[in-house]
Residue frames relative to the residue before (quaternion, step in Angstrom):
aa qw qx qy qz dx dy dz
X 1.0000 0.0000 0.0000 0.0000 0.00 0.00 0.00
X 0.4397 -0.6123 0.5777 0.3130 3.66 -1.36 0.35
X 0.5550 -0.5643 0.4814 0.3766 3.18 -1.37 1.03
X 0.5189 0.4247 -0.5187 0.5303 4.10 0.33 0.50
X 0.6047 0.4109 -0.3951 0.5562 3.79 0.05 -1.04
X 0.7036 0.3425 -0.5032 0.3668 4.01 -0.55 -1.26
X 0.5329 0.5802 -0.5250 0.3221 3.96 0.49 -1.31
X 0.6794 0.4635 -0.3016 0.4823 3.40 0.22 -2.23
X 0.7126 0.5819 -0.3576 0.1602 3.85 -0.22 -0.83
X 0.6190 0.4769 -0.1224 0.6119 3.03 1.96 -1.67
X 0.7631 0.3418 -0.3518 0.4208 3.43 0.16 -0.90
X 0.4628 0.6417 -0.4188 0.4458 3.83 1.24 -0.07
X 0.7812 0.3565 -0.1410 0.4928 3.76 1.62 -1.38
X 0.5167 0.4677 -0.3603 0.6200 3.07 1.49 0.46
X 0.5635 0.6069 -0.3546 0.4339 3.72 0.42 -0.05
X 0.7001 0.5906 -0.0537 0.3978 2.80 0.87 -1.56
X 0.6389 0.5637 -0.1305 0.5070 3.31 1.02 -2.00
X 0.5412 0.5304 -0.3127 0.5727 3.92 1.29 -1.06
X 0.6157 0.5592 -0.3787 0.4059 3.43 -0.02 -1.28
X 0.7271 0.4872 -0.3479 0.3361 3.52 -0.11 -1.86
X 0.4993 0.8102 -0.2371 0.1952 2.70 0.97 -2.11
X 0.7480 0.4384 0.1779 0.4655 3.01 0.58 -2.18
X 0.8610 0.2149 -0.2740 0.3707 3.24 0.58 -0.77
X 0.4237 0.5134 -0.4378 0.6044 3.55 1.78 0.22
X 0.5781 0.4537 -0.4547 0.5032 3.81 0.33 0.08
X 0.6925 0.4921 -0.2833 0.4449 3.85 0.87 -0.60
X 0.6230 0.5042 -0.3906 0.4529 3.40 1.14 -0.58
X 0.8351 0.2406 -0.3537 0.3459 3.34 0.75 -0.49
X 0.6199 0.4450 -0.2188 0.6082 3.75 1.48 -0.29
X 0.1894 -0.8601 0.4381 0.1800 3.31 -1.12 0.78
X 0.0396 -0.7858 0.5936 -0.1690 3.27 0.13 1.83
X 0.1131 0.8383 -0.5112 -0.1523 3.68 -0.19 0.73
X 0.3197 0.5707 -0.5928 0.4697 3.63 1.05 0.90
X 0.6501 0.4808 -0.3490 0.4737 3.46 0.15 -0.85
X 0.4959 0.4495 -0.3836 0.6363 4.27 0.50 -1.18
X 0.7395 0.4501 -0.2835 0.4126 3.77 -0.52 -0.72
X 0.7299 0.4120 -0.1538 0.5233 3.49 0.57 -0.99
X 0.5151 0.5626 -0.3239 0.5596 3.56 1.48 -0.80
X 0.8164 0.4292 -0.2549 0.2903 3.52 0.27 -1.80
X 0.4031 0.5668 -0.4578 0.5538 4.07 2.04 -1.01
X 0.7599 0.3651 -0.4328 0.3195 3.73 -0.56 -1.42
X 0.6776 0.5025 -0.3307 0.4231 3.66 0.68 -0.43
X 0.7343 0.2677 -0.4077 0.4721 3.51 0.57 -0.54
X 0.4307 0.5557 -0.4344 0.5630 3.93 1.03 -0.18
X 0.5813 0.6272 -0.2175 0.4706 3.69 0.52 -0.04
X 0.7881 0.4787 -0.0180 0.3866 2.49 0.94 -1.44
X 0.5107 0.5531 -0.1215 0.6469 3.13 1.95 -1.45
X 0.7321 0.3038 -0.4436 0.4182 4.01 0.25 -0.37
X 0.4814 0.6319 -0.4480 0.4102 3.50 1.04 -0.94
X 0.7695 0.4207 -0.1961 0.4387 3.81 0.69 -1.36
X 0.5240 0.5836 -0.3932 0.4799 3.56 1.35 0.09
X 0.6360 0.5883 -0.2501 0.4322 3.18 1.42 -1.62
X 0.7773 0.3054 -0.2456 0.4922 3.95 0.56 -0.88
X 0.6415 0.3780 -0.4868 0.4568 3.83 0.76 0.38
X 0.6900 0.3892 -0.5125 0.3313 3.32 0.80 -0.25
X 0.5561 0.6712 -0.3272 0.3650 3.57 1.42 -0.34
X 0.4612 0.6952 -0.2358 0.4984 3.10 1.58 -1.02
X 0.7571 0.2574 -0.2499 0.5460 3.66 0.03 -1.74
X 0.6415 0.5646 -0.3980 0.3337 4.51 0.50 -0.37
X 0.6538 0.3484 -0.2515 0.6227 3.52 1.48 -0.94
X 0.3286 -0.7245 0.5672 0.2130 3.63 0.49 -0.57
X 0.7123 0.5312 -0.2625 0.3763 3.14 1.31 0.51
X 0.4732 -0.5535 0.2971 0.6175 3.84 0.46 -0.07
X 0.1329 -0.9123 0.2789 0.2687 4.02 -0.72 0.09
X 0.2709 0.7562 -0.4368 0.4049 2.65 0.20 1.89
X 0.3922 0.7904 -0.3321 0.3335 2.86 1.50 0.39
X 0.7344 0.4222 -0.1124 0.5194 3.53 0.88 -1.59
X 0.6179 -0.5292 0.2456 0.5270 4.23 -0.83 0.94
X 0.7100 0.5427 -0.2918 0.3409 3.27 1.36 -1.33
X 0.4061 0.7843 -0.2098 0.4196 3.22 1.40 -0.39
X 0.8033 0.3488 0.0163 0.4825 3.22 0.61 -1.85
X 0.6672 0.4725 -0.2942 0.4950 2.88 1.24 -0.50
X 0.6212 0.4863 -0.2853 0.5443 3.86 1.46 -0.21
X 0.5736 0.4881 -0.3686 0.5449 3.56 0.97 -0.33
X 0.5640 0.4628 -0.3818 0.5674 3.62 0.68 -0.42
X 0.7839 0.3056 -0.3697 0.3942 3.57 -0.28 -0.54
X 0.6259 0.3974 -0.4145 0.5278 3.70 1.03 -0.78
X 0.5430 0.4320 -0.6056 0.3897 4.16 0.15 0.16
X 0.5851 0.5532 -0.4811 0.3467 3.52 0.66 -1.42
X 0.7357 0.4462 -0.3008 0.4114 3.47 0.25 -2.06
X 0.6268 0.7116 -0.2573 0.1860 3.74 0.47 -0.39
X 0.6877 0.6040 0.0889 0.3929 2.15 1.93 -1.82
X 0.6473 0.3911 -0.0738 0.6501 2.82 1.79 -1.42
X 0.3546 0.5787 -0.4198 0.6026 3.93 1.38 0.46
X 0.8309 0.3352 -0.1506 0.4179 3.26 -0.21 -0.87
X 0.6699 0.3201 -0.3036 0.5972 3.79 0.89 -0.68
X 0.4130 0.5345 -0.5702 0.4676 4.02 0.87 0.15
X 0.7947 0.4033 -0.3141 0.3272 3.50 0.00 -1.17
X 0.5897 0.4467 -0.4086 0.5346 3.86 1.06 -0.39
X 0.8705 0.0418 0.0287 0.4896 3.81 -0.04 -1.33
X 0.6429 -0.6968 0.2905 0.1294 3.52 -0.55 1.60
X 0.7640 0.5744 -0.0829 0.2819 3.17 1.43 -1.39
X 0.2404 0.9125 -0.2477 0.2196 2.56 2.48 -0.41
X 0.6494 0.6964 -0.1633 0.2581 2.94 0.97 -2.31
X 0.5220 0.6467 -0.3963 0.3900 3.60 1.60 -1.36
X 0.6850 0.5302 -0.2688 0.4212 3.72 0.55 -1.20
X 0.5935 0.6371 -0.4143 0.2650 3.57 1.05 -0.57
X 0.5480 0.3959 -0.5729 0.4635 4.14 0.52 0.37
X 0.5588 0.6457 -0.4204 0.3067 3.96 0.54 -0.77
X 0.5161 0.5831 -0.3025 0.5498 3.13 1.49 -1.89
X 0.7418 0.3643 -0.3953 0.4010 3.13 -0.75 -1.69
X 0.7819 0.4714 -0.3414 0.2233 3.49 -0.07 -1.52
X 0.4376 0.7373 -0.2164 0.4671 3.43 1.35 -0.86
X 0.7999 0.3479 -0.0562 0.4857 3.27 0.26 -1.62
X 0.5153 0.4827 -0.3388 0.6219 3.95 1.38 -0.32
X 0.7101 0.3094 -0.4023 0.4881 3.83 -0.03 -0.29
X 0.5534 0.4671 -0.4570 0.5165 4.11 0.58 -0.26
X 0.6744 0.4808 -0.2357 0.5083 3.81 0.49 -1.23
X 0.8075 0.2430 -0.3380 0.4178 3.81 0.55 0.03
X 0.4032 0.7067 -0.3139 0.4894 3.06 2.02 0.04
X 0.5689 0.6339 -0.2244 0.4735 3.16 1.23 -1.53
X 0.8148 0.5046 -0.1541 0.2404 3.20 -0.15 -1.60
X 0.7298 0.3372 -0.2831 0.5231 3.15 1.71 -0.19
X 0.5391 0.6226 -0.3346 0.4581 3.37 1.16 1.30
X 0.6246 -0.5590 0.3754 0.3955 3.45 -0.72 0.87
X 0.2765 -0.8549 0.4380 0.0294 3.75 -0.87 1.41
X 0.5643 0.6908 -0.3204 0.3188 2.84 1.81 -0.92
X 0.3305 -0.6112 0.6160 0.3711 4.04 -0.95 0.87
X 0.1623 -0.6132 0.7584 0.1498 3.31 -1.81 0.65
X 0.6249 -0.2575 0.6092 0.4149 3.44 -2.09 -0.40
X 0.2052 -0.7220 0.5725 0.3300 2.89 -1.72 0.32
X 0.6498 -0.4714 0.3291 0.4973 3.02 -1.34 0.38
X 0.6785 -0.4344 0.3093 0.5052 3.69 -2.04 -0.06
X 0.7292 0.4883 -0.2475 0.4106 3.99 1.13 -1.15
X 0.7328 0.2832 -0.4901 0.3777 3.59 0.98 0.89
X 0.4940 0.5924 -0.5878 0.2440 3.05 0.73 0.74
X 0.3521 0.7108 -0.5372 0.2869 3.37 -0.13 0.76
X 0.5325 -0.6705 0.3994 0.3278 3.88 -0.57 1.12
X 0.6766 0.4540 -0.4325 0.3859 3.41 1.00 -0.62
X 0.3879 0.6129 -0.5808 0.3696 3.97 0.54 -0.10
X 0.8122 0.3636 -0.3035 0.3406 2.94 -0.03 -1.69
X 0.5118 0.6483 -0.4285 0.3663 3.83 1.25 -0.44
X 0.4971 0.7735 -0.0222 0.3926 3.23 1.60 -1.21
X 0.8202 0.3924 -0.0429 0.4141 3.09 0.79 -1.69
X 0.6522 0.4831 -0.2151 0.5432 2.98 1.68 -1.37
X 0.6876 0.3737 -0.4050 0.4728 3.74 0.42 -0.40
X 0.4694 0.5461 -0.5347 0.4423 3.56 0.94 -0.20
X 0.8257 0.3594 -0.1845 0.3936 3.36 -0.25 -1.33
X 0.5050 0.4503 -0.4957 0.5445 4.20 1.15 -0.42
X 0.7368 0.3585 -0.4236 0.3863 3.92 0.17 -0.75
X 0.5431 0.5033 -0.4518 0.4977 3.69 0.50 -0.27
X 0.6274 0.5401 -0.3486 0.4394 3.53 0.78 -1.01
X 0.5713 0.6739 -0.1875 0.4294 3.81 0.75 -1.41
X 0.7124 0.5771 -0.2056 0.3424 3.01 0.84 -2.14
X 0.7543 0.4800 -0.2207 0.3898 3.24 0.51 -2.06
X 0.4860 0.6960 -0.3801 0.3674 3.74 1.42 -1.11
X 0.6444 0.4980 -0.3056 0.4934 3.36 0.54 -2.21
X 0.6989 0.4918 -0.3393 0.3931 4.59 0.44 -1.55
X 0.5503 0.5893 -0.3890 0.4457 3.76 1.36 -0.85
X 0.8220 0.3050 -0.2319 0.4214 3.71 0.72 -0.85
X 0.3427 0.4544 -0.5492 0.6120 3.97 1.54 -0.01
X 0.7627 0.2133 -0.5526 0.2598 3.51 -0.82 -0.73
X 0.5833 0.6203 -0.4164 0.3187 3.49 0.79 -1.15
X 0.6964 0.3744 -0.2423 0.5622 3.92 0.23 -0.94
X 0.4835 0.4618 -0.4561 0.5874 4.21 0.89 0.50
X 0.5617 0.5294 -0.5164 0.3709 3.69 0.42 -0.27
X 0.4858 -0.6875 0.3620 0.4003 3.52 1.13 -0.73
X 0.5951 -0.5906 0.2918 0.4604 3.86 -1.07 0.28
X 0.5392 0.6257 -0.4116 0.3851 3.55 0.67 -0.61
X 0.7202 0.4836 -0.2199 0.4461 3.56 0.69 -1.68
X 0.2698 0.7891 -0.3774 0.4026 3.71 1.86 -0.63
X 0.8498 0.4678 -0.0458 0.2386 2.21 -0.48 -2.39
X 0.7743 0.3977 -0.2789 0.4056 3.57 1.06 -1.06
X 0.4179 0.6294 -0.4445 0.4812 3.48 1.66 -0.54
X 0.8715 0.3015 -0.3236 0.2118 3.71 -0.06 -0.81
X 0.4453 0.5064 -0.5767 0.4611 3.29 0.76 1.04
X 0.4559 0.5858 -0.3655 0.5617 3.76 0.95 -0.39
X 0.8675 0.0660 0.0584 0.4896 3.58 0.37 -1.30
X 0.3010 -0.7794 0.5465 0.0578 3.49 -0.43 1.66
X 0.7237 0.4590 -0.1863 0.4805 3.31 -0.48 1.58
X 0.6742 0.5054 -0.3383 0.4190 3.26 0.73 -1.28
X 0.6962 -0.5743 0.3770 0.2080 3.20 -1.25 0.86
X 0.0954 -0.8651 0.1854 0.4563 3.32 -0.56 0.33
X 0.7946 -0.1292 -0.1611 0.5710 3.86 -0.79 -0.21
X 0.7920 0.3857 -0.1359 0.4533 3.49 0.39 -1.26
X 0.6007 0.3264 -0.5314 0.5003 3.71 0.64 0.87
X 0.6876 0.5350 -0.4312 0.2347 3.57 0.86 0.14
X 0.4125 0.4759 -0.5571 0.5413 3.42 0.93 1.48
X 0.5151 0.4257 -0.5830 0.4622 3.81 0.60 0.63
X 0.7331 0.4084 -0.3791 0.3901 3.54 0.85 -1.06
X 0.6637 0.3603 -0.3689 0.5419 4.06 0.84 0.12
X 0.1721 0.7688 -0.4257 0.4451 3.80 1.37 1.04
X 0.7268 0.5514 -0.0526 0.4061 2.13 0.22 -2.88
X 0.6214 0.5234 -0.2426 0.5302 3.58 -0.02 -2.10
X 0.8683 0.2651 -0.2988 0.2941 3.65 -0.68 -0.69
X 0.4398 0.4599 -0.5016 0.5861 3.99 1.51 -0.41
X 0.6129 0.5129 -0.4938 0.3427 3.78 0.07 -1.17
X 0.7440 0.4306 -0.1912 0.4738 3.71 0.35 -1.64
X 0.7595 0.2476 -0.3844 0.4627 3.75 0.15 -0.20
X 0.4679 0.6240 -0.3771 0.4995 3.53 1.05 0.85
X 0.7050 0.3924 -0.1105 0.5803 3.23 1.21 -0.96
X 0.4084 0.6423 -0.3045 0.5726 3.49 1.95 -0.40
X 0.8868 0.2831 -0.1680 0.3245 2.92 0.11 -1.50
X 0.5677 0.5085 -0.3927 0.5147 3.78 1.31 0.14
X 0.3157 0.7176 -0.4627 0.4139 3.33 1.40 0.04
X 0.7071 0.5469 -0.0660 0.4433 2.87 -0.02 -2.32
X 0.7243 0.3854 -0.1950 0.5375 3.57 -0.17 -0.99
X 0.7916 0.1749 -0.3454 0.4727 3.79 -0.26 -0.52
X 0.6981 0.4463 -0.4879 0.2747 3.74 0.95 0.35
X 0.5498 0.4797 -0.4343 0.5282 3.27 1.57 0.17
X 0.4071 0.5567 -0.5277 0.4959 4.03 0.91 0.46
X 0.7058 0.3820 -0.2574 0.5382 3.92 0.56 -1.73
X 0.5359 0.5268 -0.4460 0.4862 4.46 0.73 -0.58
X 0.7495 0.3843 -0.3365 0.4210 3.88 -0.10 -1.11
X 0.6280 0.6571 -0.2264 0.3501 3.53 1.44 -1.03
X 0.7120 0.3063 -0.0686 0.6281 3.39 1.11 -1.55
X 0.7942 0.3303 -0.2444 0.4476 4.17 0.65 -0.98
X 0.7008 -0.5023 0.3803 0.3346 3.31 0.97 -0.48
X 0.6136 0.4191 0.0886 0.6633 3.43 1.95 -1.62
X 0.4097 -0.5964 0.6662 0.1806 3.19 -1.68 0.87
X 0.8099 0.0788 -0.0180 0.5810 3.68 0.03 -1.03
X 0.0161 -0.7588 0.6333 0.1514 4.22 -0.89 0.35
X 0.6060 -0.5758 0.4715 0.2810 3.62 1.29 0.10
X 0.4010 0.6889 -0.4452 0.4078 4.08 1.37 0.09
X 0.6597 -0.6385 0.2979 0.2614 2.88 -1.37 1.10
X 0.7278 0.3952 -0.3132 0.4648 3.77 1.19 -0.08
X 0.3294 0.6256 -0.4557 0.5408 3.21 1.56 0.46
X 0.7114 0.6451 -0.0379 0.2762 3.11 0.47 -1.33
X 0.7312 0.2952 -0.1253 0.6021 3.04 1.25 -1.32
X 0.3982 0.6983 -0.4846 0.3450 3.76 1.43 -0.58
X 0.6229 0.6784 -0.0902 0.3790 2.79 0.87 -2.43
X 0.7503 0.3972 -0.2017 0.4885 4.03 0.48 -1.10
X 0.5669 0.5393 -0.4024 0.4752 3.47 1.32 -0.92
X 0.7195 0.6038 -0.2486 0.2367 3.26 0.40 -1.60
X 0.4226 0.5905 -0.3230 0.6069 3.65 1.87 -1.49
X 0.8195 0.3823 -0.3977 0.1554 2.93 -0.59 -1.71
X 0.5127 0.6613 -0.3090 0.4521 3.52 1.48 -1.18
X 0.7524 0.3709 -0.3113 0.4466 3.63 0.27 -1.53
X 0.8062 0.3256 -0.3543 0.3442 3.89 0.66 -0.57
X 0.5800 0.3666 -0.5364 0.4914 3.71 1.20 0.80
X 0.5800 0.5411 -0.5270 0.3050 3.45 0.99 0.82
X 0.6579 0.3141 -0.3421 0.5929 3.44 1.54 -0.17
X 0.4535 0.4973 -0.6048 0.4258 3.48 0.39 0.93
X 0.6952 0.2106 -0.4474 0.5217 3.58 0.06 -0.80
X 0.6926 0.4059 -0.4809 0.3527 4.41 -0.19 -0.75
X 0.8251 0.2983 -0.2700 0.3965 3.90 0.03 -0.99
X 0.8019 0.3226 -0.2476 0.4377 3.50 1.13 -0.93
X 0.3331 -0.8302 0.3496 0.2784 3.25 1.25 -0.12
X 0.0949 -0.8743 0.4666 -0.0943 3.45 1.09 1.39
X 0.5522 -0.5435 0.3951 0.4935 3.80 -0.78 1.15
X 0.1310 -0.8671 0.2889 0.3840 3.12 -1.10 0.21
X 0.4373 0.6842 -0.4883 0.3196 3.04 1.00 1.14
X 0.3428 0.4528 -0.5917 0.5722 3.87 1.65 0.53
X 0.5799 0.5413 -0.5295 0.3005 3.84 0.16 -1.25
X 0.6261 0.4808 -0.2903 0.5408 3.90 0.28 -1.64
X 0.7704 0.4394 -0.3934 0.2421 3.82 -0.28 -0.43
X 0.7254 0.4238 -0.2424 0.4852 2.66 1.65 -1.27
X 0.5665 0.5831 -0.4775 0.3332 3.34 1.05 -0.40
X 0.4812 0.4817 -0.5154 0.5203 4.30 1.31 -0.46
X 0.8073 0.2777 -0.3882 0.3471 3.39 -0.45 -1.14
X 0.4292 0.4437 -0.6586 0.4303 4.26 0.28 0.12
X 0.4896 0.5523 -0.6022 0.3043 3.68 -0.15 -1.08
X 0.8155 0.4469 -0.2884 0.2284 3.28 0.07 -1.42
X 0.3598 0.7769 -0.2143 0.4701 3.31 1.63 -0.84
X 0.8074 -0.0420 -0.1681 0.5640 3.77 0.99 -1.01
X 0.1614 0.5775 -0.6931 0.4000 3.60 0.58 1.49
X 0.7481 0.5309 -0.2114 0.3374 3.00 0.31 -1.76
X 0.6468 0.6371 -0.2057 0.3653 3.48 1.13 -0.86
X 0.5720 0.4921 -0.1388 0.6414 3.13 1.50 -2.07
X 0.9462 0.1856 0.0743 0.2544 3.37 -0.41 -1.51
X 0.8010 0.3879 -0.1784 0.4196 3.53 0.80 -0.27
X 0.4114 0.7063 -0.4701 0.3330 3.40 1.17 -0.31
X 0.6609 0.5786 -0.3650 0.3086 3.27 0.75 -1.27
X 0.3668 0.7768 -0.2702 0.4348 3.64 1.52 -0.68
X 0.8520 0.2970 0.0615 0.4267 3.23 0.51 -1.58
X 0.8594 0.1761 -0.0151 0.4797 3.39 0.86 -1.11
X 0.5129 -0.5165 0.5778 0.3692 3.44 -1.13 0.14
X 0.0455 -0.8987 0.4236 -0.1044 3.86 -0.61 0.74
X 0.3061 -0.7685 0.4944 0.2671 3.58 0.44 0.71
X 0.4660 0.6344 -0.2875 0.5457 3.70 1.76 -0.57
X 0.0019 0.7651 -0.6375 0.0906 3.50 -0.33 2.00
X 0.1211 -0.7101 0.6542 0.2304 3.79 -0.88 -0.12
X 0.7440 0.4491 -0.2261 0.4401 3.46 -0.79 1.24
């Protein structure tokens, strides 16, 4: 990284780290300066993160999302983006904002222990469909962690509900908040599934093949099921919905493993960089 990018990087993981800080103090105490002061350091957070990938952007000359460390920042700036933008329509948003923060602090310490340095790309990623690829990769992870921000949030329990919504005008109450981590997950296995599909468009393009059966094919693929069949459990079978909310945290993990960790484990025609 350039000594501009590291600044934007740290003071992005220091921002954050405040935020949590603060906004897991808010869930249980009701301090709404502080929630306020929580929600600025986050979107200010939010704004360096977006400094950090254009200035990377205009240095690699490439979109940046390309490298693990990469992908693994583009994912946190959809999340922070995401939940930026649905603040400004529906107020209640903010409740989810330690999950976010917290969410987005375990990628960032993940991150940090990965090679930073932008490369070239190689001759087989330039091709427009990657970057189609990349970005829906990293919006559905984004999507994903949202949909885990509100399971954990509706695990606090109804009682703890109940006292949040005077704090938060709006917020659903206890037992409609598995429609709103419903919503978040059709939204994310949509963005899942254009994943998938435009990387077997950019595979036939760059390998020759649509599908080769590789272990991050694979696991995309398993994430994606696993999503679509705890979406017709909780709608057709009506699954409790506190198993729904559990299982919906542990899938998350399901596409780490997918995006970011296979490489760990398997041999992978899947390079970053």
């Amino acid at each position: 990284m350039t000594n501009v990018e590291s600044i934007l990087y740290w003071l992005t993981t220091l921002l954050l780290a405040v935020g949590f800080f603060i906004s897991l103090l808010c869930l249980f105490y009701s301090r709404p300066r502080a929630q306020t002061a929580a929600q600025i350091l986050t979107a200010v957070a939010t704004v360096s993160l977006t400094a950090f990938g254009v200035i990377r952007w205009v240095g690699s000359g490439h979109p940046p999302f390309v490298s693990l460390f990469e992908s693994m920042i583009a994912s946190i700036w959809f999340l922070l983006v995401i939940f930026q933008l649905i603040r400004l329509r529906v107020g209640h948003v903010g409740i989810v904002l330690a999950p976010v923060t917290g969410f987005s602090l375990v990628l960032l310490g993940w991150s940090s222990s990965l090679p930073k340095q932008a490369s070239p790309l190689s001759a087989a990623l330039e091709n427009v469909w990657l970057f189609i690829h990349a970005s829906f990769a990293t919006a559905g992870a984004g999507v994903f962690l949202l949909g885990a921000s509100y399971s954990v949030i509706f695990l606090l329990g109804e009682d703890r509900i109940q006292g949040l919504r005077r704090r938060f005008p709006g917020l659903p109450e206890h037992r409609r908040l598995p429609e709103t981590v419903v919503t978040y997950l059709l939204f994310g296995l949509v963005l899942w599934g254009v994943m998938i599909v435009s990387g077997s468009i950019w595979a036939h393009s760059a390998w020759g093949r649509y599908w080769a059966w590789d272990p991050v094919e694979l696991w995309s693929l398993l994430s994606w099921l696993i999503y679509a069949l705890l979406y017709h459990a909780r709608v057709s079978l009506k699954l409790s919905p506190r198993v729904f909310c559990i299982l919906n945290i542990v899938a998350v993990a399901t596409v780490a493993f997918a995006l970011w960790g296979v490489h760990y484990v398997y041999e992978t025609i899947h390079t970053y960089g």
